[in-house]
PyMOL CGO cylinders between C-alpha atoms (Angstrom):
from pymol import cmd
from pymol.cgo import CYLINDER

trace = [
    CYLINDER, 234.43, 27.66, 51.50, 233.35, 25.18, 54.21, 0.3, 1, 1, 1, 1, 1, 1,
    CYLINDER, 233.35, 25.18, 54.21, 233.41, 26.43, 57.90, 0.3, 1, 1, 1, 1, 1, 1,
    CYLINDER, 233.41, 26.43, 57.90, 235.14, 24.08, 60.11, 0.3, 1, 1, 1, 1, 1, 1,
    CYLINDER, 235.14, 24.08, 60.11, 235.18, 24.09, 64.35, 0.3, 1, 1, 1, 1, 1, 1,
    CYLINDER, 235.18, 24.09, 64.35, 238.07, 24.81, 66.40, 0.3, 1, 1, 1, 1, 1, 1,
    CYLINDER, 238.07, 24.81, 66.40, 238.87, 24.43, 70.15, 0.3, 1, 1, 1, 1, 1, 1,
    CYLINDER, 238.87, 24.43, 70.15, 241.22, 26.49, 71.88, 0.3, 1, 1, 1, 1, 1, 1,
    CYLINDER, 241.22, 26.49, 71.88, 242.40, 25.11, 75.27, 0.3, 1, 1, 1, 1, 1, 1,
    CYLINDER, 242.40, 25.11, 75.27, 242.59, 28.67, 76.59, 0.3, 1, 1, 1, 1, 1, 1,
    CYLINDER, 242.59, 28.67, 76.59, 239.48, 30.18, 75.04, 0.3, 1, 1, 1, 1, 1, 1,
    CYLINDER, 239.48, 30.18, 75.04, 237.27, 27.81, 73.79, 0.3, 1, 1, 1, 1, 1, 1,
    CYLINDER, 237.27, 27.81, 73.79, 235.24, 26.64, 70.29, 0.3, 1, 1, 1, 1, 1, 1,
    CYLINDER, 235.24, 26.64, 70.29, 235.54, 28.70, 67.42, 0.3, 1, 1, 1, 1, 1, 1,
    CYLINDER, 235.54, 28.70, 67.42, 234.72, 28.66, 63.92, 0.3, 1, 1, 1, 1, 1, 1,
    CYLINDER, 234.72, 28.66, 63.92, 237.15, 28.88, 60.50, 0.3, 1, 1, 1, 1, 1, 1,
    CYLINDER, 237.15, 28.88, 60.50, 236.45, 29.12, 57.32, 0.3, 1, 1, 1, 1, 1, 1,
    CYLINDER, 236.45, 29.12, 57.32, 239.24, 27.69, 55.00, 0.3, 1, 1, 1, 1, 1, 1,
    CYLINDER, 239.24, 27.69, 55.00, 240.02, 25.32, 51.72, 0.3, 1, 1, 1, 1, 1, 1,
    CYLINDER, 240.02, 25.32, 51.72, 238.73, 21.56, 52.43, 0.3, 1, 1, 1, 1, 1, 1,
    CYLINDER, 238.73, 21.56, 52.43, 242.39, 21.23, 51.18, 0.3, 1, 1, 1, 1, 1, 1,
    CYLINDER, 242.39, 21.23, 51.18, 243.93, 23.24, 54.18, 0.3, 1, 1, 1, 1, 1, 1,
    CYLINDER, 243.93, 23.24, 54.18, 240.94, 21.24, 56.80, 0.3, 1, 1, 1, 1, 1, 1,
    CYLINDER, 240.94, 21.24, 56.80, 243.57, 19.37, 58.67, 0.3, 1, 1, 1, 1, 1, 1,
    CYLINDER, 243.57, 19.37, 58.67, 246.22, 22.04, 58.58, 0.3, 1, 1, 1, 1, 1, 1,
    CYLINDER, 246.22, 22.04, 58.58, 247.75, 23.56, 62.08, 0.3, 1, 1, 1, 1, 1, 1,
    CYLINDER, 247.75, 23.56, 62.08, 246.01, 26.95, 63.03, 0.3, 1, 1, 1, 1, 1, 1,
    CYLINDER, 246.01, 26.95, 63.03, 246.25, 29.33, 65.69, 0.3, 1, 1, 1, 1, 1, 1,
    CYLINDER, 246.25, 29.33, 65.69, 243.65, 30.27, 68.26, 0.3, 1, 1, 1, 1, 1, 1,
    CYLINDER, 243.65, 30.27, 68.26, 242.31, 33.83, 66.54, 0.3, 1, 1, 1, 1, 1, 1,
    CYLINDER, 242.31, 33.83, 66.54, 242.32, 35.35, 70.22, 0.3, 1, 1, 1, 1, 1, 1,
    CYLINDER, 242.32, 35.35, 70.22, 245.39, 33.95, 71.80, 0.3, 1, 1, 1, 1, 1, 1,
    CYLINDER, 245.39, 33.95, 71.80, 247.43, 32.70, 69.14, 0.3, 1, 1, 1, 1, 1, 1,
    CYLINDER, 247.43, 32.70, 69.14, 247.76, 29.23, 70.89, 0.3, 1, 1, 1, 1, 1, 1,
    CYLINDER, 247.76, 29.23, 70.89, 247.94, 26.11, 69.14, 0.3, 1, 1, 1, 1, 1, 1,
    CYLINDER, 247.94, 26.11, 69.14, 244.32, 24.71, 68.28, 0.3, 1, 1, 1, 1, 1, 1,
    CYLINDER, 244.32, 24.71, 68.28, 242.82, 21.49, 67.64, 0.3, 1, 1, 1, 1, 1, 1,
    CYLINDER, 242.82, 21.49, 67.64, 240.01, 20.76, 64.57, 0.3, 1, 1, 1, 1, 1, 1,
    CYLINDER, 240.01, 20.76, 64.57, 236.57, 19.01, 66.15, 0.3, 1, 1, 1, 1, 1, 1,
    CYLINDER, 236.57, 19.01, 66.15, 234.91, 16.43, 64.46, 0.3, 1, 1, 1, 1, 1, 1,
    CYLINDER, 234.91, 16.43, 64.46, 231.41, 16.72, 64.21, 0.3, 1, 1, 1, 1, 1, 1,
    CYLINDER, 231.41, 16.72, 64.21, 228.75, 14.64, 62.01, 0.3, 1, 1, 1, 1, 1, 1,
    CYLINDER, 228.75, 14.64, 62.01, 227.33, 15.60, 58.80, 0.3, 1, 1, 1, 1, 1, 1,
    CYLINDER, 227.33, 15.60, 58.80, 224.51, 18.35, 58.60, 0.3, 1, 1, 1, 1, 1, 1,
    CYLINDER, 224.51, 18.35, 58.60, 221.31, 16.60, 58.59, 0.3, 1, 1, 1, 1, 1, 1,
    CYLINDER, 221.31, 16.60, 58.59, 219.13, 19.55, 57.02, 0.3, 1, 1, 1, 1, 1, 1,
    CYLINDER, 219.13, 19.55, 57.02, 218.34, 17.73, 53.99, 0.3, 1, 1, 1, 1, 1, 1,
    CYLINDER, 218.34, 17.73, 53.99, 215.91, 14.37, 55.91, 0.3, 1, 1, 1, 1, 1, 1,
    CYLINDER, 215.91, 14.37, 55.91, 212.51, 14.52, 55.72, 0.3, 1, 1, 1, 1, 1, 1,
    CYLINDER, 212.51, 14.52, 55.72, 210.70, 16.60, 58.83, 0.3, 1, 1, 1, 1, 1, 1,
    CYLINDER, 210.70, 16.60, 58.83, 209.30, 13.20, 60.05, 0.3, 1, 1, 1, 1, 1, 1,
    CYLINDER, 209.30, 13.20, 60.05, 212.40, 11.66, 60.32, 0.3, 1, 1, 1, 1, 1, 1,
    CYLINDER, 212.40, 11.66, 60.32, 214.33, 14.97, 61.31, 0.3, 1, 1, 1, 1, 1, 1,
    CYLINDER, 214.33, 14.97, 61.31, 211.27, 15.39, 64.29, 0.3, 1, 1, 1, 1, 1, 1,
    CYLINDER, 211.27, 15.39, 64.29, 212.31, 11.98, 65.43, 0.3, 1, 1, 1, 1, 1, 1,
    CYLINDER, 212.31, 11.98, 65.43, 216.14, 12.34, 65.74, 0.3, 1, 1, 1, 1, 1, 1,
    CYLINDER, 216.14, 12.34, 65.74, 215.50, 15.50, 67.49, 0.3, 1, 1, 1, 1, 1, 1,
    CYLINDER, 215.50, 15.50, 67.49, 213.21, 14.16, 70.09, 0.3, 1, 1, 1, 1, 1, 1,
    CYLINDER, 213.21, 14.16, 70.09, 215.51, 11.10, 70.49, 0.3, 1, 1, 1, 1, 1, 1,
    CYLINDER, 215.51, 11.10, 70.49, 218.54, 13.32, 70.90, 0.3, 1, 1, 1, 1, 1, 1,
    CYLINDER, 218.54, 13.32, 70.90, 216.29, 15.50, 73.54, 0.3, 1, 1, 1, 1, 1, 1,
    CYLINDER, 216.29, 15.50, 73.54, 215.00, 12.41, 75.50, 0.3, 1, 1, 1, 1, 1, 1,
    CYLINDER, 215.00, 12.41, 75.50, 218.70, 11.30, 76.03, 0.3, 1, 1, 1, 1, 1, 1,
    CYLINDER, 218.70, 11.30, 76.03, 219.58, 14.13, 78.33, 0.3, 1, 1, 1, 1, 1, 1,
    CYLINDER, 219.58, 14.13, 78.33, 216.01, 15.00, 79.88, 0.3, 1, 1, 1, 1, 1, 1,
    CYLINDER, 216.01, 15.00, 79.88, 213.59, 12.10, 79.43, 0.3, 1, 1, 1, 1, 1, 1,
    CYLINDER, 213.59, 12.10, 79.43, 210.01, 13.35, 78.85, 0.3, 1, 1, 1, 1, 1, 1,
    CYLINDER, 210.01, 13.35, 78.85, 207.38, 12.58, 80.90, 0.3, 1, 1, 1, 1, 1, 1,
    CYLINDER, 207.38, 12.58, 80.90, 204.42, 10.89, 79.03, 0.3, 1, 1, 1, 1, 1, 1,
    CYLINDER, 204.42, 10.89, 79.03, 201.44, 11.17, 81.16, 0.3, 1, 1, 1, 1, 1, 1,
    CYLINDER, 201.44, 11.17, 81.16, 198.76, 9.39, 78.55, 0.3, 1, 1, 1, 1, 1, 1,
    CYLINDER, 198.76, 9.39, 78.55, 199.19, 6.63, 76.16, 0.3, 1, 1, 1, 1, 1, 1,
    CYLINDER, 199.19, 6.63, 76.16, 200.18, 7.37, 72.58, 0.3, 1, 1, 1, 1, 1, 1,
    CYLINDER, 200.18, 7.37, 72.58, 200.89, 6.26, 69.12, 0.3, 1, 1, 1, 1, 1, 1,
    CYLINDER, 200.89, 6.26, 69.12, 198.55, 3.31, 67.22, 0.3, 1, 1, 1, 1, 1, 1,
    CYLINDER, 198.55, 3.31, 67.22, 196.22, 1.03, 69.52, 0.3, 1, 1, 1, 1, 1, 1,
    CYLINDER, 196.22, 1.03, 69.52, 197.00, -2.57, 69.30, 0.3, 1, 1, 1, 1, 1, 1,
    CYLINDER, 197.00, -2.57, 69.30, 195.47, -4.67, 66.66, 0.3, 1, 1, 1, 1, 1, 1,
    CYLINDER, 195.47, -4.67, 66.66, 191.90, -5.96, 66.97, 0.3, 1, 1, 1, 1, 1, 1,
    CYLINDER, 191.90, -5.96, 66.97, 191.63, -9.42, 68.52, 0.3, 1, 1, 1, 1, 1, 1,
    CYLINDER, 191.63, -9.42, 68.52, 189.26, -11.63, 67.32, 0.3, 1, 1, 1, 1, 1, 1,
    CYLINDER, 189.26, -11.63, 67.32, 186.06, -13.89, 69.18, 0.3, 1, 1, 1, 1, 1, 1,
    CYLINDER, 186.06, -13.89, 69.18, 188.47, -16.76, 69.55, 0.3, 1, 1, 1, 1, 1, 1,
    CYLINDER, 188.47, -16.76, 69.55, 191.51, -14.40, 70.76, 0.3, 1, 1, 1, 1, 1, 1,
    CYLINDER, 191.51, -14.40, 70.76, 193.72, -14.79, 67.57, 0.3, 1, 1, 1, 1, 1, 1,
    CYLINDER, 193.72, -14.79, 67.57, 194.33, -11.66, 65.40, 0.3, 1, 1, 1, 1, 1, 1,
    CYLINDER, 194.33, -11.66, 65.40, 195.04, -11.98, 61.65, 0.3, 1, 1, 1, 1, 1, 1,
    CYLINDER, 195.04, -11.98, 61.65, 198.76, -12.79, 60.87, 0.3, 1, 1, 1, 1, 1, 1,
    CYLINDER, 198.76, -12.79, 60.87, 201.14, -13.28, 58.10, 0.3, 1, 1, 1, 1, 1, 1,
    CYLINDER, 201.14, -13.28, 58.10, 201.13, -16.86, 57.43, 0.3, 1, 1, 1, 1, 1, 1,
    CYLINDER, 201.13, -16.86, 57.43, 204.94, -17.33, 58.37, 0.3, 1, 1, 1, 1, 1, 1,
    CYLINDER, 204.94, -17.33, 58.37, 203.93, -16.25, 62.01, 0.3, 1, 1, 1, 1, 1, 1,
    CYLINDER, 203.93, -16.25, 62.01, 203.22, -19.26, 64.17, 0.3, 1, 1, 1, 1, 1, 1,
    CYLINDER, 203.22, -19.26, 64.17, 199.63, -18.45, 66.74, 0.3, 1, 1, 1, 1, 1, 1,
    CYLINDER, 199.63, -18.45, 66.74, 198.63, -20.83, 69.40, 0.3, 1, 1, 1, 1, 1, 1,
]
cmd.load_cgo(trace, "trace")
């Protein structure tokens, strides 16, 4: 059975584990017995490859506590040439 999130207004998240077809139903907060609303959260992302997994993580990281990069990084820029052009596609217009 899937395990969906909860929010009490009195005591917080919590988790439940009930029929997809009873996901939307009404429930009670398990500690109070107040009324409790269903959160909405995006689809488990286990199953991306680790590059692409690394990324989102990082990205979702930077977005509350930007990282300091104190040295370049990532691919150097492509060679340029005696006469300052470098090799292009032929649909790309040099000057």
């Amino acid at each position: 059975m899937p395990i969906y999130p909860f929010e009490c207004g009195r005591c917080g998240p919590f988790d439940l584990s009930r029929p997809m077809a009873r996901a939307s139903d009404p429930v009670a907060c398990p500690e109070c017995s107040a009324p409790a609303r269903r959160c909405y959260t995006p689809p488990g992302l286990a199953l991306l490859q680790r590059p692409v997994r690394r990324a989102l993580d990082h990205e979702e990281k930077s977005a509350h506590e930007p990282e300091v990069v104190p040295e370049k990084a990532g691919r150097p820029m492509p060679h340029l040439h005696a006469h300052g052009h470098r090799h292009a596609p032929p649909w790309v217009m040099t000057h």
